[in-house]
N, C-alpha and C positions, 0 to 999 in steps of 0.2 A: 976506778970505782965504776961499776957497770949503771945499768939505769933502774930506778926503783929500788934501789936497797939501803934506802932510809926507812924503816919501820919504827913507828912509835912504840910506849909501853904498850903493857895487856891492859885488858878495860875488866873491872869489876864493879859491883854496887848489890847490894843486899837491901831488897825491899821485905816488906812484913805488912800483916792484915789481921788483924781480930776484930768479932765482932760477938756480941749477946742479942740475944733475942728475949724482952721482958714481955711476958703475960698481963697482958691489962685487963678484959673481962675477957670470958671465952672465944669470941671472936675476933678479938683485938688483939693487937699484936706490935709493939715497937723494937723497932731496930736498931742498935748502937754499933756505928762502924769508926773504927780509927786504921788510918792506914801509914806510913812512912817509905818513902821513898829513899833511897842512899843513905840509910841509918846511919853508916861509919862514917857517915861524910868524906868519905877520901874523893880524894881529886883524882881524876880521868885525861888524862891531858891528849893535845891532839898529836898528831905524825908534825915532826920538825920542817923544816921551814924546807922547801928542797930550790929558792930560789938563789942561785949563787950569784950572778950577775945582772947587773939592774941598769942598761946605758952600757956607760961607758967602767962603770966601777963596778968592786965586789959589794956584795952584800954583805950588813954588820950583821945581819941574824940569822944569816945562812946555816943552816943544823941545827939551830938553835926551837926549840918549842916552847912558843908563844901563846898556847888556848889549851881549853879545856874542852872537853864533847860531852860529858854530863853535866847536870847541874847540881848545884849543892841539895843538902838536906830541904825536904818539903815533908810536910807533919799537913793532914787533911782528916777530919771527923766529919760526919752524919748521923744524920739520924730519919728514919722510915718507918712513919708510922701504915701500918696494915691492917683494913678493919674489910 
């Protein structure tokens, strides 16, 4: 096995943004934002473990991947009011 050729999965995540703009008198103006981050919530995990010897012994989680590099779903609103 040469060096460096433990590569982790691919990393994806799908975020989204909408927002409306309400008319309040002519010069007023409110803002409604919603945003989502990693809608699918899928998990992102990180590059495997490349530590195989620890001392004197082998390592139990050696190749093994232990973490993730994104974080779960986050859901975040606002709102902006502009006069």
């Amino acid at each position: 096995m040469g060096r460096g050729v433990l590569d982790g999965p691919g990393l994806a995540e799908i975020d989204i943004s909408v927002f409306k703009t309400i008319p309040i008198t002519e010069r007023t103006r409110l803002l409604f934002r919603a945003e989502a981050f990693n809608i699918a919530n899928r998990p992102n995990f990180g590059i495997p473990n490349f530590l195989i010897f620890s001392g004197d012994s082998i390592s139990p989680s050696a190749g093994q991947i232990t973490t993730t590099v994104t974080n779960s779903r986050q859901i975040q609103f606002g709102l902006k009011l502009m006069f």
